[in-house]
C-alpha positions in Angstrom: 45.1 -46.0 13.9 44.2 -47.7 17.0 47.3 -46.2 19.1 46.4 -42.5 18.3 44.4 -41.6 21.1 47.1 -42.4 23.6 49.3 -40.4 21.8 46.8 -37.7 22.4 46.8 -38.0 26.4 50.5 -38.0 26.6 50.6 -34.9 24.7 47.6 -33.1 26.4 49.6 -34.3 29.9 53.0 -33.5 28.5 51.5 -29.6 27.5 49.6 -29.7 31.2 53.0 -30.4 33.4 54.6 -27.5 30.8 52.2 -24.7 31.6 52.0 -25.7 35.7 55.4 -25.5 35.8 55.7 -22.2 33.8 52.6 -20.9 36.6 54.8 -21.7 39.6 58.1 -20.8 38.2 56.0 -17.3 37.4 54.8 -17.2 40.7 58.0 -17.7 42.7 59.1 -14.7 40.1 56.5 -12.6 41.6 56.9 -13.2 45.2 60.7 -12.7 44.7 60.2 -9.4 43.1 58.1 -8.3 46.1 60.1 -9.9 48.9 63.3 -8.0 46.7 61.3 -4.6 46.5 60.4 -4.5 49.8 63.8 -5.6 51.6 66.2 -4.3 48.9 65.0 -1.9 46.6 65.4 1.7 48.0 63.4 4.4 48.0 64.4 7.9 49.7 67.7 5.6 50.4 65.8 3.4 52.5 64.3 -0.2 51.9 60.6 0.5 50.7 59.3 -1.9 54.4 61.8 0.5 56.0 60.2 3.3 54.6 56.4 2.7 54.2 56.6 1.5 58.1 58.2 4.3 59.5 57.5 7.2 57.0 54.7 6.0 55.1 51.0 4.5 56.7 47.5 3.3 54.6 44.8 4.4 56.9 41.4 5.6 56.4 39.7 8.6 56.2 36.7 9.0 58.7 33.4 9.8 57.0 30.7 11.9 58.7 28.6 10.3 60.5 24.7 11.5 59.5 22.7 13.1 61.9 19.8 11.7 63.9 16.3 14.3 63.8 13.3 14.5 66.3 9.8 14.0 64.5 9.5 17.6 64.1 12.9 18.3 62.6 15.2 19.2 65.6 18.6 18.1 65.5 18.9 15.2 68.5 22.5 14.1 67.2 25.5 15.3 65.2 29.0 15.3 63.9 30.8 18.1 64.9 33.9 18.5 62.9 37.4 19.4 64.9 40.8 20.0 63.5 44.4 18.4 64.7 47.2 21.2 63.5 50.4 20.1 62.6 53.1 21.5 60.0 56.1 19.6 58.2 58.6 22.5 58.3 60.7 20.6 55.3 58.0 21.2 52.5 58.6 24.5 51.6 61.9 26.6 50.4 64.1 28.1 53.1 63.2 31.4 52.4 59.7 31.0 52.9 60.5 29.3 55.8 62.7 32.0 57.7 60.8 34.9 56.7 57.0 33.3 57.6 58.3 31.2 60.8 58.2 34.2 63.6 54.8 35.2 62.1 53.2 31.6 62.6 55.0 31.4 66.0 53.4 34.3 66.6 49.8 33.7 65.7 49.6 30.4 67.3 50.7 31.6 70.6 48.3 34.6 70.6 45.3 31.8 69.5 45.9 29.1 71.3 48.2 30.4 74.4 49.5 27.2 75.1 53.2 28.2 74.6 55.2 31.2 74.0 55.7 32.4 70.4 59.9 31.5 70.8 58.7 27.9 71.8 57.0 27.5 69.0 59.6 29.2 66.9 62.3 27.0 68.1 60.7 23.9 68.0 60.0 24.5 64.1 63.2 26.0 63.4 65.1 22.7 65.0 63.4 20.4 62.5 64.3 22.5 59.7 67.8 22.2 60.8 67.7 18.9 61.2 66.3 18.4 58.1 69.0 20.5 56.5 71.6 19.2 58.1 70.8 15.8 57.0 70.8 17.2 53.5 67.6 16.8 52.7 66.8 13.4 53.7 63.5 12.3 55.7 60.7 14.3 56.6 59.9 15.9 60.0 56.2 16.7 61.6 55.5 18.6 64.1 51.9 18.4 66.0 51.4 22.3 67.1 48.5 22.2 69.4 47.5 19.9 72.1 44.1 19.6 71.8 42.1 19.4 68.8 40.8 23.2 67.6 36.8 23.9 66.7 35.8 24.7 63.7 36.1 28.9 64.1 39.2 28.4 65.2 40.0 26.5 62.3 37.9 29.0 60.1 40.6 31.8 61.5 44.1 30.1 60.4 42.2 29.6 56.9 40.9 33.0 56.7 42.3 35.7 58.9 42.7 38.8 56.7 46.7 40.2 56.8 47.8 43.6 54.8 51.0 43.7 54.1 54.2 43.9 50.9 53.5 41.6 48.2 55.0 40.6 45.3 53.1 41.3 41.7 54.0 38.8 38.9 53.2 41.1 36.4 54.8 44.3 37.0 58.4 42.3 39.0 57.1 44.9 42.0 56.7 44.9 45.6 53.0 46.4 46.4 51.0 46.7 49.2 48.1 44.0 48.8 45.7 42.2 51.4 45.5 38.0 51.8 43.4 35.5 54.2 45.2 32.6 55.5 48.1 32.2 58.2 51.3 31.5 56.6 52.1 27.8 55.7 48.2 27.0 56.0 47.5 29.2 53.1 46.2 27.2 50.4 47.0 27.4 46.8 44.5 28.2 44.6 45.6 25.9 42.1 45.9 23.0 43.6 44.4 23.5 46.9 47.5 22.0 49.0 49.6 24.0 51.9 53.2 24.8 52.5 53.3 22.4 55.1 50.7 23.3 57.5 47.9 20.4 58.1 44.2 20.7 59.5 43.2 17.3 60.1 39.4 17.1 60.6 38.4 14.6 63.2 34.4 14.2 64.0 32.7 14.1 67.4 29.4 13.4 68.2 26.9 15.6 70.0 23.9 15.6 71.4 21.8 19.3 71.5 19.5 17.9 74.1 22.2 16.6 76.0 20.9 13.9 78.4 17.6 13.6 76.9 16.4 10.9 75.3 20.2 9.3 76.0 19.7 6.0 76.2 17.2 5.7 72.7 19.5 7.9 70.9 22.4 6.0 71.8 25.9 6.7 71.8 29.2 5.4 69.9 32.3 2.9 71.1 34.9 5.5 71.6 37.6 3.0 70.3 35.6 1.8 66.9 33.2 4.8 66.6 30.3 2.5 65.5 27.0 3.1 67.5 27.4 0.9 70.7 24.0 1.1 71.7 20.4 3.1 70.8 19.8 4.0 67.5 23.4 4.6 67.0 23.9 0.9 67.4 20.5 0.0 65.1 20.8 1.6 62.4 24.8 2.2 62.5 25.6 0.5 59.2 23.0 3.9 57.7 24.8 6.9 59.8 28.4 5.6 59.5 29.0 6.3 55.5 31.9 5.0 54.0 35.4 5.4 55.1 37.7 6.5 52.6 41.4 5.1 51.8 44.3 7.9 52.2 48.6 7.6 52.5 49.6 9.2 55.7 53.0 10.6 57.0 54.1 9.1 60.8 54.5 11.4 63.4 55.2 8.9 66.0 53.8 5.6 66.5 50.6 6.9 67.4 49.9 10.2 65.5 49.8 10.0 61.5 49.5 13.1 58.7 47.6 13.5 55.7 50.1 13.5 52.7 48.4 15.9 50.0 51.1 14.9 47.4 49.1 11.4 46.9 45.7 11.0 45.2 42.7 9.8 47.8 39.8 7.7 48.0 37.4 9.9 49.5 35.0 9.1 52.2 31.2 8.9 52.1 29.3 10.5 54.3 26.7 8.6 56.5 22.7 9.0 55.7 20.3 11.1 58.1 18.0 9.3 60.5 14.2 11.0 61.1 12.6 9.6 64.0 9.5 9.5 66.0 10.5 11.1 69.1 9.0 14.6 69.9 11.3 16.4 71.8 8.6 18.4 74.0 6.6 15.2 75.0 10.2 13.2 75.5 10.8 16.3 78.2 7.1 16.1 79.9 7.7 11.9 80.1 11.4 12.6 81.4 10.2 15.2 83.8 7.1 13.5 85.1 8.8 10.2 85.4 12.4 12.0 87.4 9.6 13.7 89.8 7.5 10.7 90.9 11.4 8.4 91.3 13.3 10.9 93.5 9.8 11.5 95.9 9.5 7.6 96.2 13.4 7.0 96.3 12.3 4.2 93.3 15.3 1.6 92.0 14.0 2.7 88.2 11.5 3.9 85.7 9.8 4.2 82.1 7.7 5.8 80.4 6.5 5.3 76.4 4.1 7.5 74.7 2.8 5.9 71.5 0.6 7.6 68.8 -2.7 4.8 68.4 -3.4 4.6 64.9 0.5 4.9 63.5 2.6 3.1 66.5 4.7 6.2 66.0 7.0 6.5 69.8 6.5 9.9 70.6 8.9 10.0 73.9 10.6 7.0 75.7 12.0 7.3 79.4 14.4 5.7 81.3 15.7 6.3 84.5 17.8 4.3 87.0 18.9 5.4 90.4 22.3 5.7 90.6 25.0 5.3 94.4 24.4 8.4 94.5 20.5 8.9 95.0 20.7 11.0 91.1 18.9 9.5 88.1 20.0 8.9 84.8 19.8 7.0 81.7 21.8 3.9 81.7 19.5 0.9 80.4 16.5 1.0 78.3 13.9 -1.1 80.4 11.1 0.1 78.2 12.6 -1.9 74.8 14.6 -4.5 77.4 13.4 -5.4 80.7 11.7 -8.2 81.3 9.3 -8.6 84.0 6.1 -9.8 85.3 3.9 -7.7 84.2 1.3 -8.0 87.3 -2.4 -7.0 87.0 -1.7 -4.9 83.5 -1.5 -8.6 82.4 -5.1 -9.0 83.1 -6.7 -7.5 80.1 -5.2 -10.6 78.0 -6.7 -12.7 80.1 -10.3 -11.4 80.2 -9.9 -10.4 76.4 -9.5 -14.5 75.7 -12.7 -14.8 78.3 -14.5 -12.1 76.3 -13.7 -14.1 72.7 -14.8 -17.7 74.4 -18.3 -16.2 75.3 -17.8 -14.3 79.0 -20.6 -11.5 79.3 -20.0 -8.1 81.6 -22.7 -8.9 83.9 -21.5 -12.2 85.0 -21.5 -12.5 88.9 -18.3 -13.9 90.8 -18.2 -14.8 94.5 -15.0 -13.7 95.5 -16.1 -14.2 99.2 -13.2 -12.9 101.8 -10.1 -12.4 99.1 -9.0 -16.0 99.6 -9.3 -18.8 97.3 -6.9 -22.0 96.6 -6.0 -23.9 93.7 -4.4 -27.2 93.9 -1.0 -26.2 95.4 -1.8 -22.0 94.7 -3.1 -19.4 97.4 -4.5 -17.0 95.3 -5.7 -13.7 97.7 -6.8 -10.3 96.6 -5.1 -7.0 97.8 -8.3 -6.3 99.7 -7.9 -7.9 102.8 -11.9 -8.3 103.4 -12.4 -8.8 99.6 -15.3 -7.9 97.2 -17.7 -10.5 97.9 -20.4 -11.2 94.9 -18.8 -8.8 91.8 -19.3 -9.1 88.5 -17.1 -10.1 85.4 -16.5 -6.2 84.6 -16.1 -5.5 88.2 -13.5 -8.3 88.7 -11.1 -6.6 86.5 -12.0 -2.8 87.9 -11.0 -4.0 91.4 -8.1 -5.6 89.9 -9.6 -9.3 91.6 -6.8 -12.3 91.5 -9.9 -14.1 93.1 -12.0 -13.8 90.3 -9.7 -13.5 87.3 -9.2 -17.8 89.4 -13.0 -17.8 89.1 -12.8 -17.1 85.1 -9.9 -19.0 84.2 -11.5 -22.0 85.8 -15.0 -21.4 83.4 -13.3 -21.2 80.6 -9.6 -22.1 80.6 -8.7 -24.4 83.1 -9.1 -27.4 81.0 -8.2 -25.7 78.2 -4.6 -24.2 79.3 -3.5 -25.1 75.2 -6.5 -22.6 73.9 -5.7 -19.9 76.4 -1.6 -19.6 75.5 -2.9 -19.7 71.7 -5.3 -16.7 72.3 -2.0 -14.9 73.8 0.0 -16.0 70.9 -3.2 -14.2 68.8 -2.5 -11.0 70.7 1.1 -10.6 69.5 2.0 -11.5 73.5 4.2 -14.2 72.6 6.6 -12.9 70.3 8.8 -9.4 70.0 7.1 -6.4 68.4 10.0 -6.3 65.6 10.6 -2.7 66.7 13.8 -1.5 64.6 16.0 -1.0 67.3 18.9 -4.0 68.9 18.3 -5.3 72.3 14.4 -6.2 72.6 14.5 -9.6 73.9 11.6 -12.6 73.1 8.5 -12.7 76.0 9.0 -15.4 78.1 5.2 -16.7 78.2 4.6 -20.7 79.1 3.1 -23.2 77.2 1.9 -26.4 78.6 4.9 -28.2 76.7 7.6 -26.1 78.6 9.3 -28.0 80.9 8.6 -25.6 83.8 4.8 -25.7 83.1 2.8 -26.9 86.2 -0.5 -27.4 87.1 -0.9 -23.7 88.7 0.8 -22.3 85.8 -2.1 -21.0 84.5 -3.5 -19.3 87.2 -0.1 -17.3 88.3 -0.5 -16.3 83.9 -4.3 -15.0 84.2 -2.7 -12.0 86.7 0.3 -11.6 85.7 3.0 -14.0 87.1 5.1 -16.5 85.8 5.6 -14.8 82.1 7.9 -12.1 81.3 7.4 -9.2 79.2 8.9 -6.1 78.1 7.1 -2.6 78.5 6.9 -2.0 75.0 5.8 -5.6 74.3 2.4 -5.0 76.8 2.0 -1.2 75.4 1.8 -2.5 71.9 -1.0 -5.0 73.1 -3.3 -2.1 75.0 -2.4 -0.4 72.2 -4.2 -2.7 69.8 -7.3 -2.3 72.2 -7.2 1.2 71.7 -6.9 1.1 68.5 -10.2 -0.8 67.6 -8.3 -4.1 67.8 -5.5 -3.6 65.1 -2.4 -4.4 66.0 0.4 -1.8 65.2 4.0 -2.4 65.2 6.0 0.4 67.8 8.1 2.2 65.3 11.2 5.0 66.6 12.5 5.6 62.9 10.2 6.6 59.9 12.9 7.9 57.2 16.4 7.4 55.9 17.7 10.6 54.0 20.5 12.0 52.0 20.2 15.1 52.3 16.3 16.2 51.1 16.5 12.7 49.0 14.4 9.9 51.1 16.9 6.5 50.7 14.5 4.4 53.2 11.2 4.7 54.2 9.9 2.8 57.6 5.5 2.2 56.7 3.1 1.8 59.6 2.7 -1.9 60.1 -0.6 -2.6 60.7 -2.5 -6.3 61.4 -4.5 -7.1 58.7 -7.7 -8.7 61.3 -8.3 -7.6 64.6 -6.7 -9.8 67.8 -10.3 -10.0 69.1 -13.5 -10.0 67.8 -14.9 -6.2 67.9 -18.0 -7.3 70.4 -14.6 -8.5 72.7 -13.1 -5.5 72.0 -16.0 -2.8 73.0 -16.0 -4.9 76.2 -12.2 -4.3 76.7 -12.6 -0.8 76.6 -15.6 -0.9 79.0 -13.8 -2.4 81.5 -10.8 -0.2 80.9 -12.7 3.2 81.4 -14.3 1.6 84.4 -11.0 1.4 86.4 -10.6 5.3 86.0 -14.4 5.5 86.6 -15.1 3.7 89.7 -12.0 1.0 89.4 -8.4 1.3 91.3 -7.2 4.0 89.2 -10.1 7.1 90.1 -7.6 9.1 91.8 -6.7 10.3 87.8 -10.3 10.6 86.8 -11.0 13.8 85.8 -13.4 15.9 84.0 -11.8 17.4 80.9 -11.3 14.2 79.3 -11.5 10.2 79.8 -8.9 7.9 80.7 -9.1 4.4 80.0 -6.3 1.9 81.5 -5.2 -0.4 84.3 -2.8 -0.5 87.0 -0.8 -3.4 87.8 1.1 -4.1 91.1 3.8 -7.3 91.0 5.3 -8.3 93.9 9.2 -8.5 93.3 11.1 -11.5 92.3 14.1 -12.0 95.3 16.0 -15.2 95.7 13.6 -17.2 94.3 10.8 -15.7 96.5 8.3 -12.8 96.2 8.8 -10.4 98.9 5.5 -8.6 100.2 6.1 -4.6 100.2 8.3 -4.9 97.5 6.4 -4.3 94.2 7.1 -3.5 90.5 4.2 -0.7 89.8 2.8 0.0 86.2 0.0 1.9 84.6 -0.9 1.4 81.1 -3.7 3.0 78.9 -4.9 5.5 76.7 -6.3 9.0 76.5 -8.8 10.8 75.1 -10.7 7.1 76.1 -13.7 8.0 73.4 -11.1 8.7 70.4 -8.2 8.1 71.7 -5.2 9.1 70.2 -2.1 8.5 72.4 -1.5 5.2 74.6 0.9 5.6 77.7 2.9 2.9 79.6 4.1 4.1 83.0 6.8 2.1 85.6 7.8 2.5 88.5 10.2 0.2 90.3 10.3 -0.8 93.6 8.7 2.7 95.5 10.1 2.8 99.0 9.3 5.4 102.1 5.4 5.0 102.1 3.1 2.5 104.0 2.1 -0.4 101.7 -1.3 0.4 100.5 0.7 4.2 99.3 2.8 1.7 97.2 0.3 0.6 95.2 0.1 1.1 90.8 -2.8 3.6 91.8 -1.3 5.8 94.1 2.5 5.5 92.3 1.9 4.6 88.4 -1.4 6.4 87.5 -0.9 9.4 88.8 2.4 9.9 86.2 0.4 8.9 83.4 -2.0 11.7 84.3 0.7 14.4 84.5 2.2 13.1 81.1 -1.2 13.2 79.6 -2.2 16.5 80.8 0.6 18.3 79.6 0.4 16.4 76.3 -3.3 17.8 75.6 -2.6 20.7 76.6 0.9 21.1 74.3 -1.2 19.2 71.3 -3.5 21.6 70.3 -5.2 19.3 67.8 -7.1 17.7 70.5 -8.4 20.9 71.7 -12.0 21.0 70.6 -12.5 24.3 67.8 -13.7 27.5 69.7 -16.8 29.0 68.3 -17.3 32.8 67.3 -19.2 34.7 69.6 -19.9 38.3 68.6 -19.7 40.8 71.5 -19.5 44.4 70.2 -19.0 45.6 73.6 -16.2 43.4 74.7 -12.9 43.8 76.2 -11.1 43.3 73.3 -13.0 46.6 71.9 -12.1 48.6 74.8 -8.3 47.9 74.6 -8.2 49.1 70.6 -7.4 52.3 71.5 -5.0 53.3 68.7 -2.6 51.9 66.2 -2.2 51.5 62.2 -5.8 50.3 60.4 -4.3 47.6 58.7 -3.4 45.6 62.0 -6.3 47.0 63.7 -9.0 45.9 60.7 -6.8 42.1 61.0 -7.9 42.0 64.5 -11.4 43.5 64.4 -12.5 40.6 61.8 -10.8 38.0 63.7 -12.4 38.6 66.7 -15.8 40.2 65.0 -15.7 43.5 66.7 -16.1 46.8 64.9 -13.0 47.6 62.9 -12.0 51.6 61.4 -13.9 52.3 57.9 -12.6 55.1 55.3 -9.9 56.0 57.4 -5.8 55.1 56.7 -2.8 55.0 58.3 -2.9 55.8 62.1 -5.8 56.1 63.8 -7.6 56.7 67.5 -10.8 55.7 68.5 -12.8 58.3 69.8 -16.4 57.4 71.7 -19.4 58.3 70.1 -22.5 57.7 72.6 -22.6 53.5 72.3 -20.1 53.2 69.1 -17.1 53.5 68.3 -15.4 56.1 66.3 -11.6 55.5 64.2 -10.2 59.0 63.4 -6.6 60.0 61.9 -3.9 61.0 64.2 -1.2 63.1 62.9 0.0 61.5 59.7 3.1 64.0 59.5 6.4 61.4 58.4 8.5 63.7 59.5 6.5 64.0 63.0 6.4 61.5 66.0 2.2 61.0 66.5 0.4 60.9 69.8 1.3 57.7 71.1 -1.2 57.8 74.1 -3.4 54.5 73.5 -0.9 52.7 71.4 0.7 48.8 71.8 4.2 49.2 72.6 5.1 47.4 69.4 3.7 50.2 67.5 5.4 52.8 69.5 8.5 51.4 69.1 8.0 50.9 65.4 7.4 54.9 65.4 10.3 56.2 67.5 12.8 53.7 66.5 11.8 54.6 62.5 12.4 58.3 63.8 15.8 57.5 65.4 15.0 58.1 69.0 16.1 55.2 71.6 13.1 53.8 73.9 12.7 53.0 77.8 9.4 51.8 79.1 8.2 50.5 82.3 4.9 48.3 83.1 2.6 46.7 81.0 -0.3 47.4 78.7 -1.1 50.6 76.3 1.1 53.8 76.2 -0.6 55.8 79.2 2.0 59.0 79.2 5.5 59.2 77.7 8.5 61.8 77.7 11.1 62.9 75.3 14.5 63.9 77.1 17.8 64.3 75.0 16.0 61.8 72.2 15.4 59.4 74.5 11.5 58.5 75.3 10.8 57.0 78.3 7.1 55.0 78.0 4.7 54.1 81.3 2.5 51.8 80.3 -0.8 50.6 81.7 
């Protein structure tokens, strides 16, 4: 009893070894068999590696890529399909063949003109004899056009109309009868395959608005097609789709054809993309921004338009100057380039003053513009400075003297609480926009190995940190915005079609970044630079501007160069609801004496433009127009005659005195201080007196009668003529 269980183990390892060496015996079986199949078994008289490699490829089959839409629906970026034509002339029978091939030849020349209808004949004909003569062995493709056809081209080999002889089933006769398709293209209705002709669709992306927009919509890697950069690149993995899996005839070793005799997985299409972008205020930014670069001969430009209350980007701008002296769109600075910010950097800092107690009325001797910290010079751009300013006029004249005098009340021995309030005003970390490429800010703390002991004064205006455009708009936007903090968003849906696969919310901070005493004050101090601050050149009296310029000297070698500056403007408009906030950059403005070079005479005057245009496109900022009743008015005098239907339409819109108990067409006739509406000539088969009419409904009268219309000037029907049918109409 007691040697039973090591009997047990030595047959449970016995059985073990059995079945591990039955697995690997099986195994070398298997590879065998492949290794056999491949190098030895034949297929078409060939060995099947023989065959698949030279006759035979697995490939995929491209999917459409989706299309990317502008917030109001316009198509920014497609997929437009084009066709590769090829033909195996082995597929069909030879009688086919002989009696379709001049026809093709033909057809293709006339189309596509690239060769003569005997090349093309000869060149088919050759493979068909090669193919005979080899009895039937092999298969032989030829590619027919160079270039890759559109899709009406494509439309015309599948459906060009012929007449001609054709052969009824039914009755064993020859009749005349009418088909669409070219010969060897035509598809069978059946099964949907050719005799031998191929249309291989190929997609290529497009953009309507050409070059605008081009550097946030992107573009793809020509060799992988995936988005390389833009929103192509961020949200490629939603517009690519799905390849599908397909067995393809070789041409040569770099041209393949779909072989219809084999089943297909078939591709997927990619989803749609809906942005943000308006297409009209991308053109007034693109426009604006192109202007202002080419008269100061600037290195580059941006420009971001952000709705306030949704973060929604309504157009984003970049241009860079090019060898040439021409601007285009090669890097997106706005999401990307990091800079120092300059006075724009400003607000933060008085914002964090505001929250630790700093009141407007505050007074600051700023004495001649020169002040020094420890190892720091800190001067203001006004060479005599402001003398004895307050706290709100510090930041309106744009002060590095007294943005020193704050930071040393409240922050100099306290550098830890001031880079915390910065980290509380999302100035520290990336908006989280869904596009690639934005980059973290690059803002000190006192445990950074580069902090210093001036570190904290070159921060207060703007030196010393790094930001991106968007990063800084998102922060005046939060000001704007009654101290909420909203992420920038460029995409709002993902759709199939009608069916919405992804849905982008507004992300919006749950507390404010400042208390909303701190934040009134903000916006104080932000009108008053348009008011009586650097920036009154754009002050104007249609609507209020809040905002703040901000001039950085450039970064060279290690040194900042004086004359060379990084210019910027960024605020909001209308400043007492406002609904759009506006970054604007200009780069290193050249060809000007230095105080022309300045934020206020460069920036601020393209944020004005942008935001002129952009009131006066968005019509709901217009304030509603009140009725005013005015029997006598000029709109009275100039219904002279027309149909009462669209002459009672207008008369209530605009409250004037319309026709009553009269149809049809009508004049008005003066009686004393009214207003009469009589019938003209309500004859159908009669032309009426079209003295007094819009040309609209004179042309709707002679054109119903049959008669062709000139007319000259502008206005009402004053005199007309009728010669051979044809009325000629003066207006006035």
């Amino acid at each position: 009893m007691l040697s039973r269980p090591k009997n047990i183990r030595e047959d449970i390892s016995r059985r073990s070894w059995i079945v591990a060496i039955g697995l690997i015996v099986l195994g070398a079986v298997v590879i065998y068999r492949i290794f056999y199949i491949q190098h030895f078994a034949l297929h078409k008289n060939k060995p099947w590696i023989e065959y698949m490699s030279t006759t035979m490829h697995i490939d995929t089959i491209e999917a459409m890529r989706g299309n990317i839409y502008s917030n109001d629906g316009s198509l920014m970026a497609t997929s437009l399909p084009y066709f590769e034509v090829s033909i195996d002339p082995t597929v069909t029978d030879s009688a086919y063949f002989y009696t379709r091939v001049d026809s093709v030849a033909t057809l293709l020349s006339n189309l596509f003109k690239q060769r003569t209808a005997e090349d093309y004949r000869r060149e088919m004909v050759f493979a068909r004899h090669e193919f005979e003569k080899n009895k039937k062995k092999g298969n032989r493709n030829i590619r027919l056009v160079k270039r890759r056809i559109t899709y009406r081209e494509y439309n015309i080999i599948l459906n060009q109309s012929f007449t001609g002889v054709v052969y009824d089933k039914k009755t064993k006769k020859k009749v005349k009868g009418t088909w669409k398709g070219w010969p060897f293209f035509r598809r069978f209705a059946t099964t949907g395959r050719s005799r031998g002709g191929k249309l291989t669709v190929v997609y290529e992306r497009y953009n309507p608005f050409g070059s605008l927009a081009e550097r946030t919509i992107g573009d793809l890697d020509k060799k992988t097609r995936h988005g390389s950069f833009g929103i192509e690149a961020s949200f490629d993995n939603r517009l690519a789709g799905t390849p599908g899996i397909g067995l393809y005839r070789v041409l040569d070793d770099q041209t393949f054809m779909p072989n219809d005799d084999d089943e297909k997985i078939q591709p997927v299409n990619g989803y749609d993309l809906h942005t943000t972008i308006d297409v009209n205020f991308q053109d007034i930014a693109e426009t604006a921004l192109r202007n202002t670069l080419e008269r100061y001969r600037a290195s580059y430009g941006s420009v971001i338009v952000m709705e306030v209350q949704t973060g929604e980007i309504r157009a984003i701008a970049n241009l860079s100057r090019s060898s040439d002296s021409t601007y285009s769109e090669t890097y997106n600075y706005a999401l990307a380039g990091l800079s120092n910010p300059g006075s724009t950097f400003k607000l933060p800092t008085m914002l964090a003053a505001f929250e630790e107690g700093l009141p407007l009325s505050k007074m600051y001797h700023t004495g001649n513009g020169v002040a020094k910290y420890r190892s720091a010079v800190i001067r203001d751009t006004k060479k005599t400075g402001h003398g004895s300013i307050t706290a709100q006029q510090v930041f309106e004249k744009s002060s590095n003297v007294g943005v020193h005098l704050i930071m040393k009340d409240y922050f100099y021995a306290h550098g830890d609480k001031y880079v915390g309030y910065l980290k509380r005003f999302h100035l520290r970390e990336p908006t989280g926009i869904h596009m690639k490429g934005e980059p973290a800010p690059r803002v000190r703390t006192p445990l950074d190995k580069r902090w210093s002991k001036t570190s904290l004064t070159y921060m207060s205006y703007g030196y010393e940190s790094e930001l991106t455009p968007l990063q800084m708009l998102a922060f005046y936007n939060a000001i704007a915005n009654d101290g909420y903090w909203v992420r920038p968003m460029i995409v709002k849906q993902v759709k199939d079609a009608d069916k919405v696969i992804q849905e982008y919310p507004v992300f919006k901070s749950e507390e404010r970044i400042a208390s909303e005493n701190s934040i009134k004050k903000a916006r104080t101090i932000l009108e008053g630079v348009v008011d009586h601050g650097t920036a009154t050149n754009i002050r104007n009296d249609h609507y209020k501007i809040a905002g703040k310029t901000g001039t950085a000297q450039k970064l060279v070698n290690g040194r900042y160069l004086q004359g060379l500056y990084n210019t910027s403007f960024i605020g909001y408009f209308p400043a007492d609801e406002p609904r759009y906030t506006c970054l604007i950059v200009v780069d290193s403005p050249r060809g000007f004496s230095m105080e022309q070079l300045y934020a206020g005479s460069v920036a601020a005057p393209v944020f004005k433009e942008v935001a002129d245009r952009i009131i006066g496109y968005d019509i709901k900022m217009h304030p509603p127009l009140t009725k005013q009743k005015n029997k006598t008015s000029e709109m009275q005098k100039q219904l002279r005659a027309g149909h009462s239907d669209d002459i009672r339409i207008v008369a209530e819109e605009m409250d004037i005195e319309a026709p009553v108990n009269v149809d049809g067409w009508v004049e008005a006739k003066k009686d004393g201080d009214k207003i009469a509406w009589a019938n003209r000539d309500t004859d159908p088969t009669k032309v009426p007196n079209l003295k007094g009419m819009s040309l609209r409904d004179a042309l709707y009268l002679l054109e119903n009668h049959g008669f062709k219309v000139k007319y000259s000037g502008r206005g009402k029907v004053a005199s007309y003529t009728n010669q051979g049918g044809v009325y000629s109409l003066v207006l006035r």
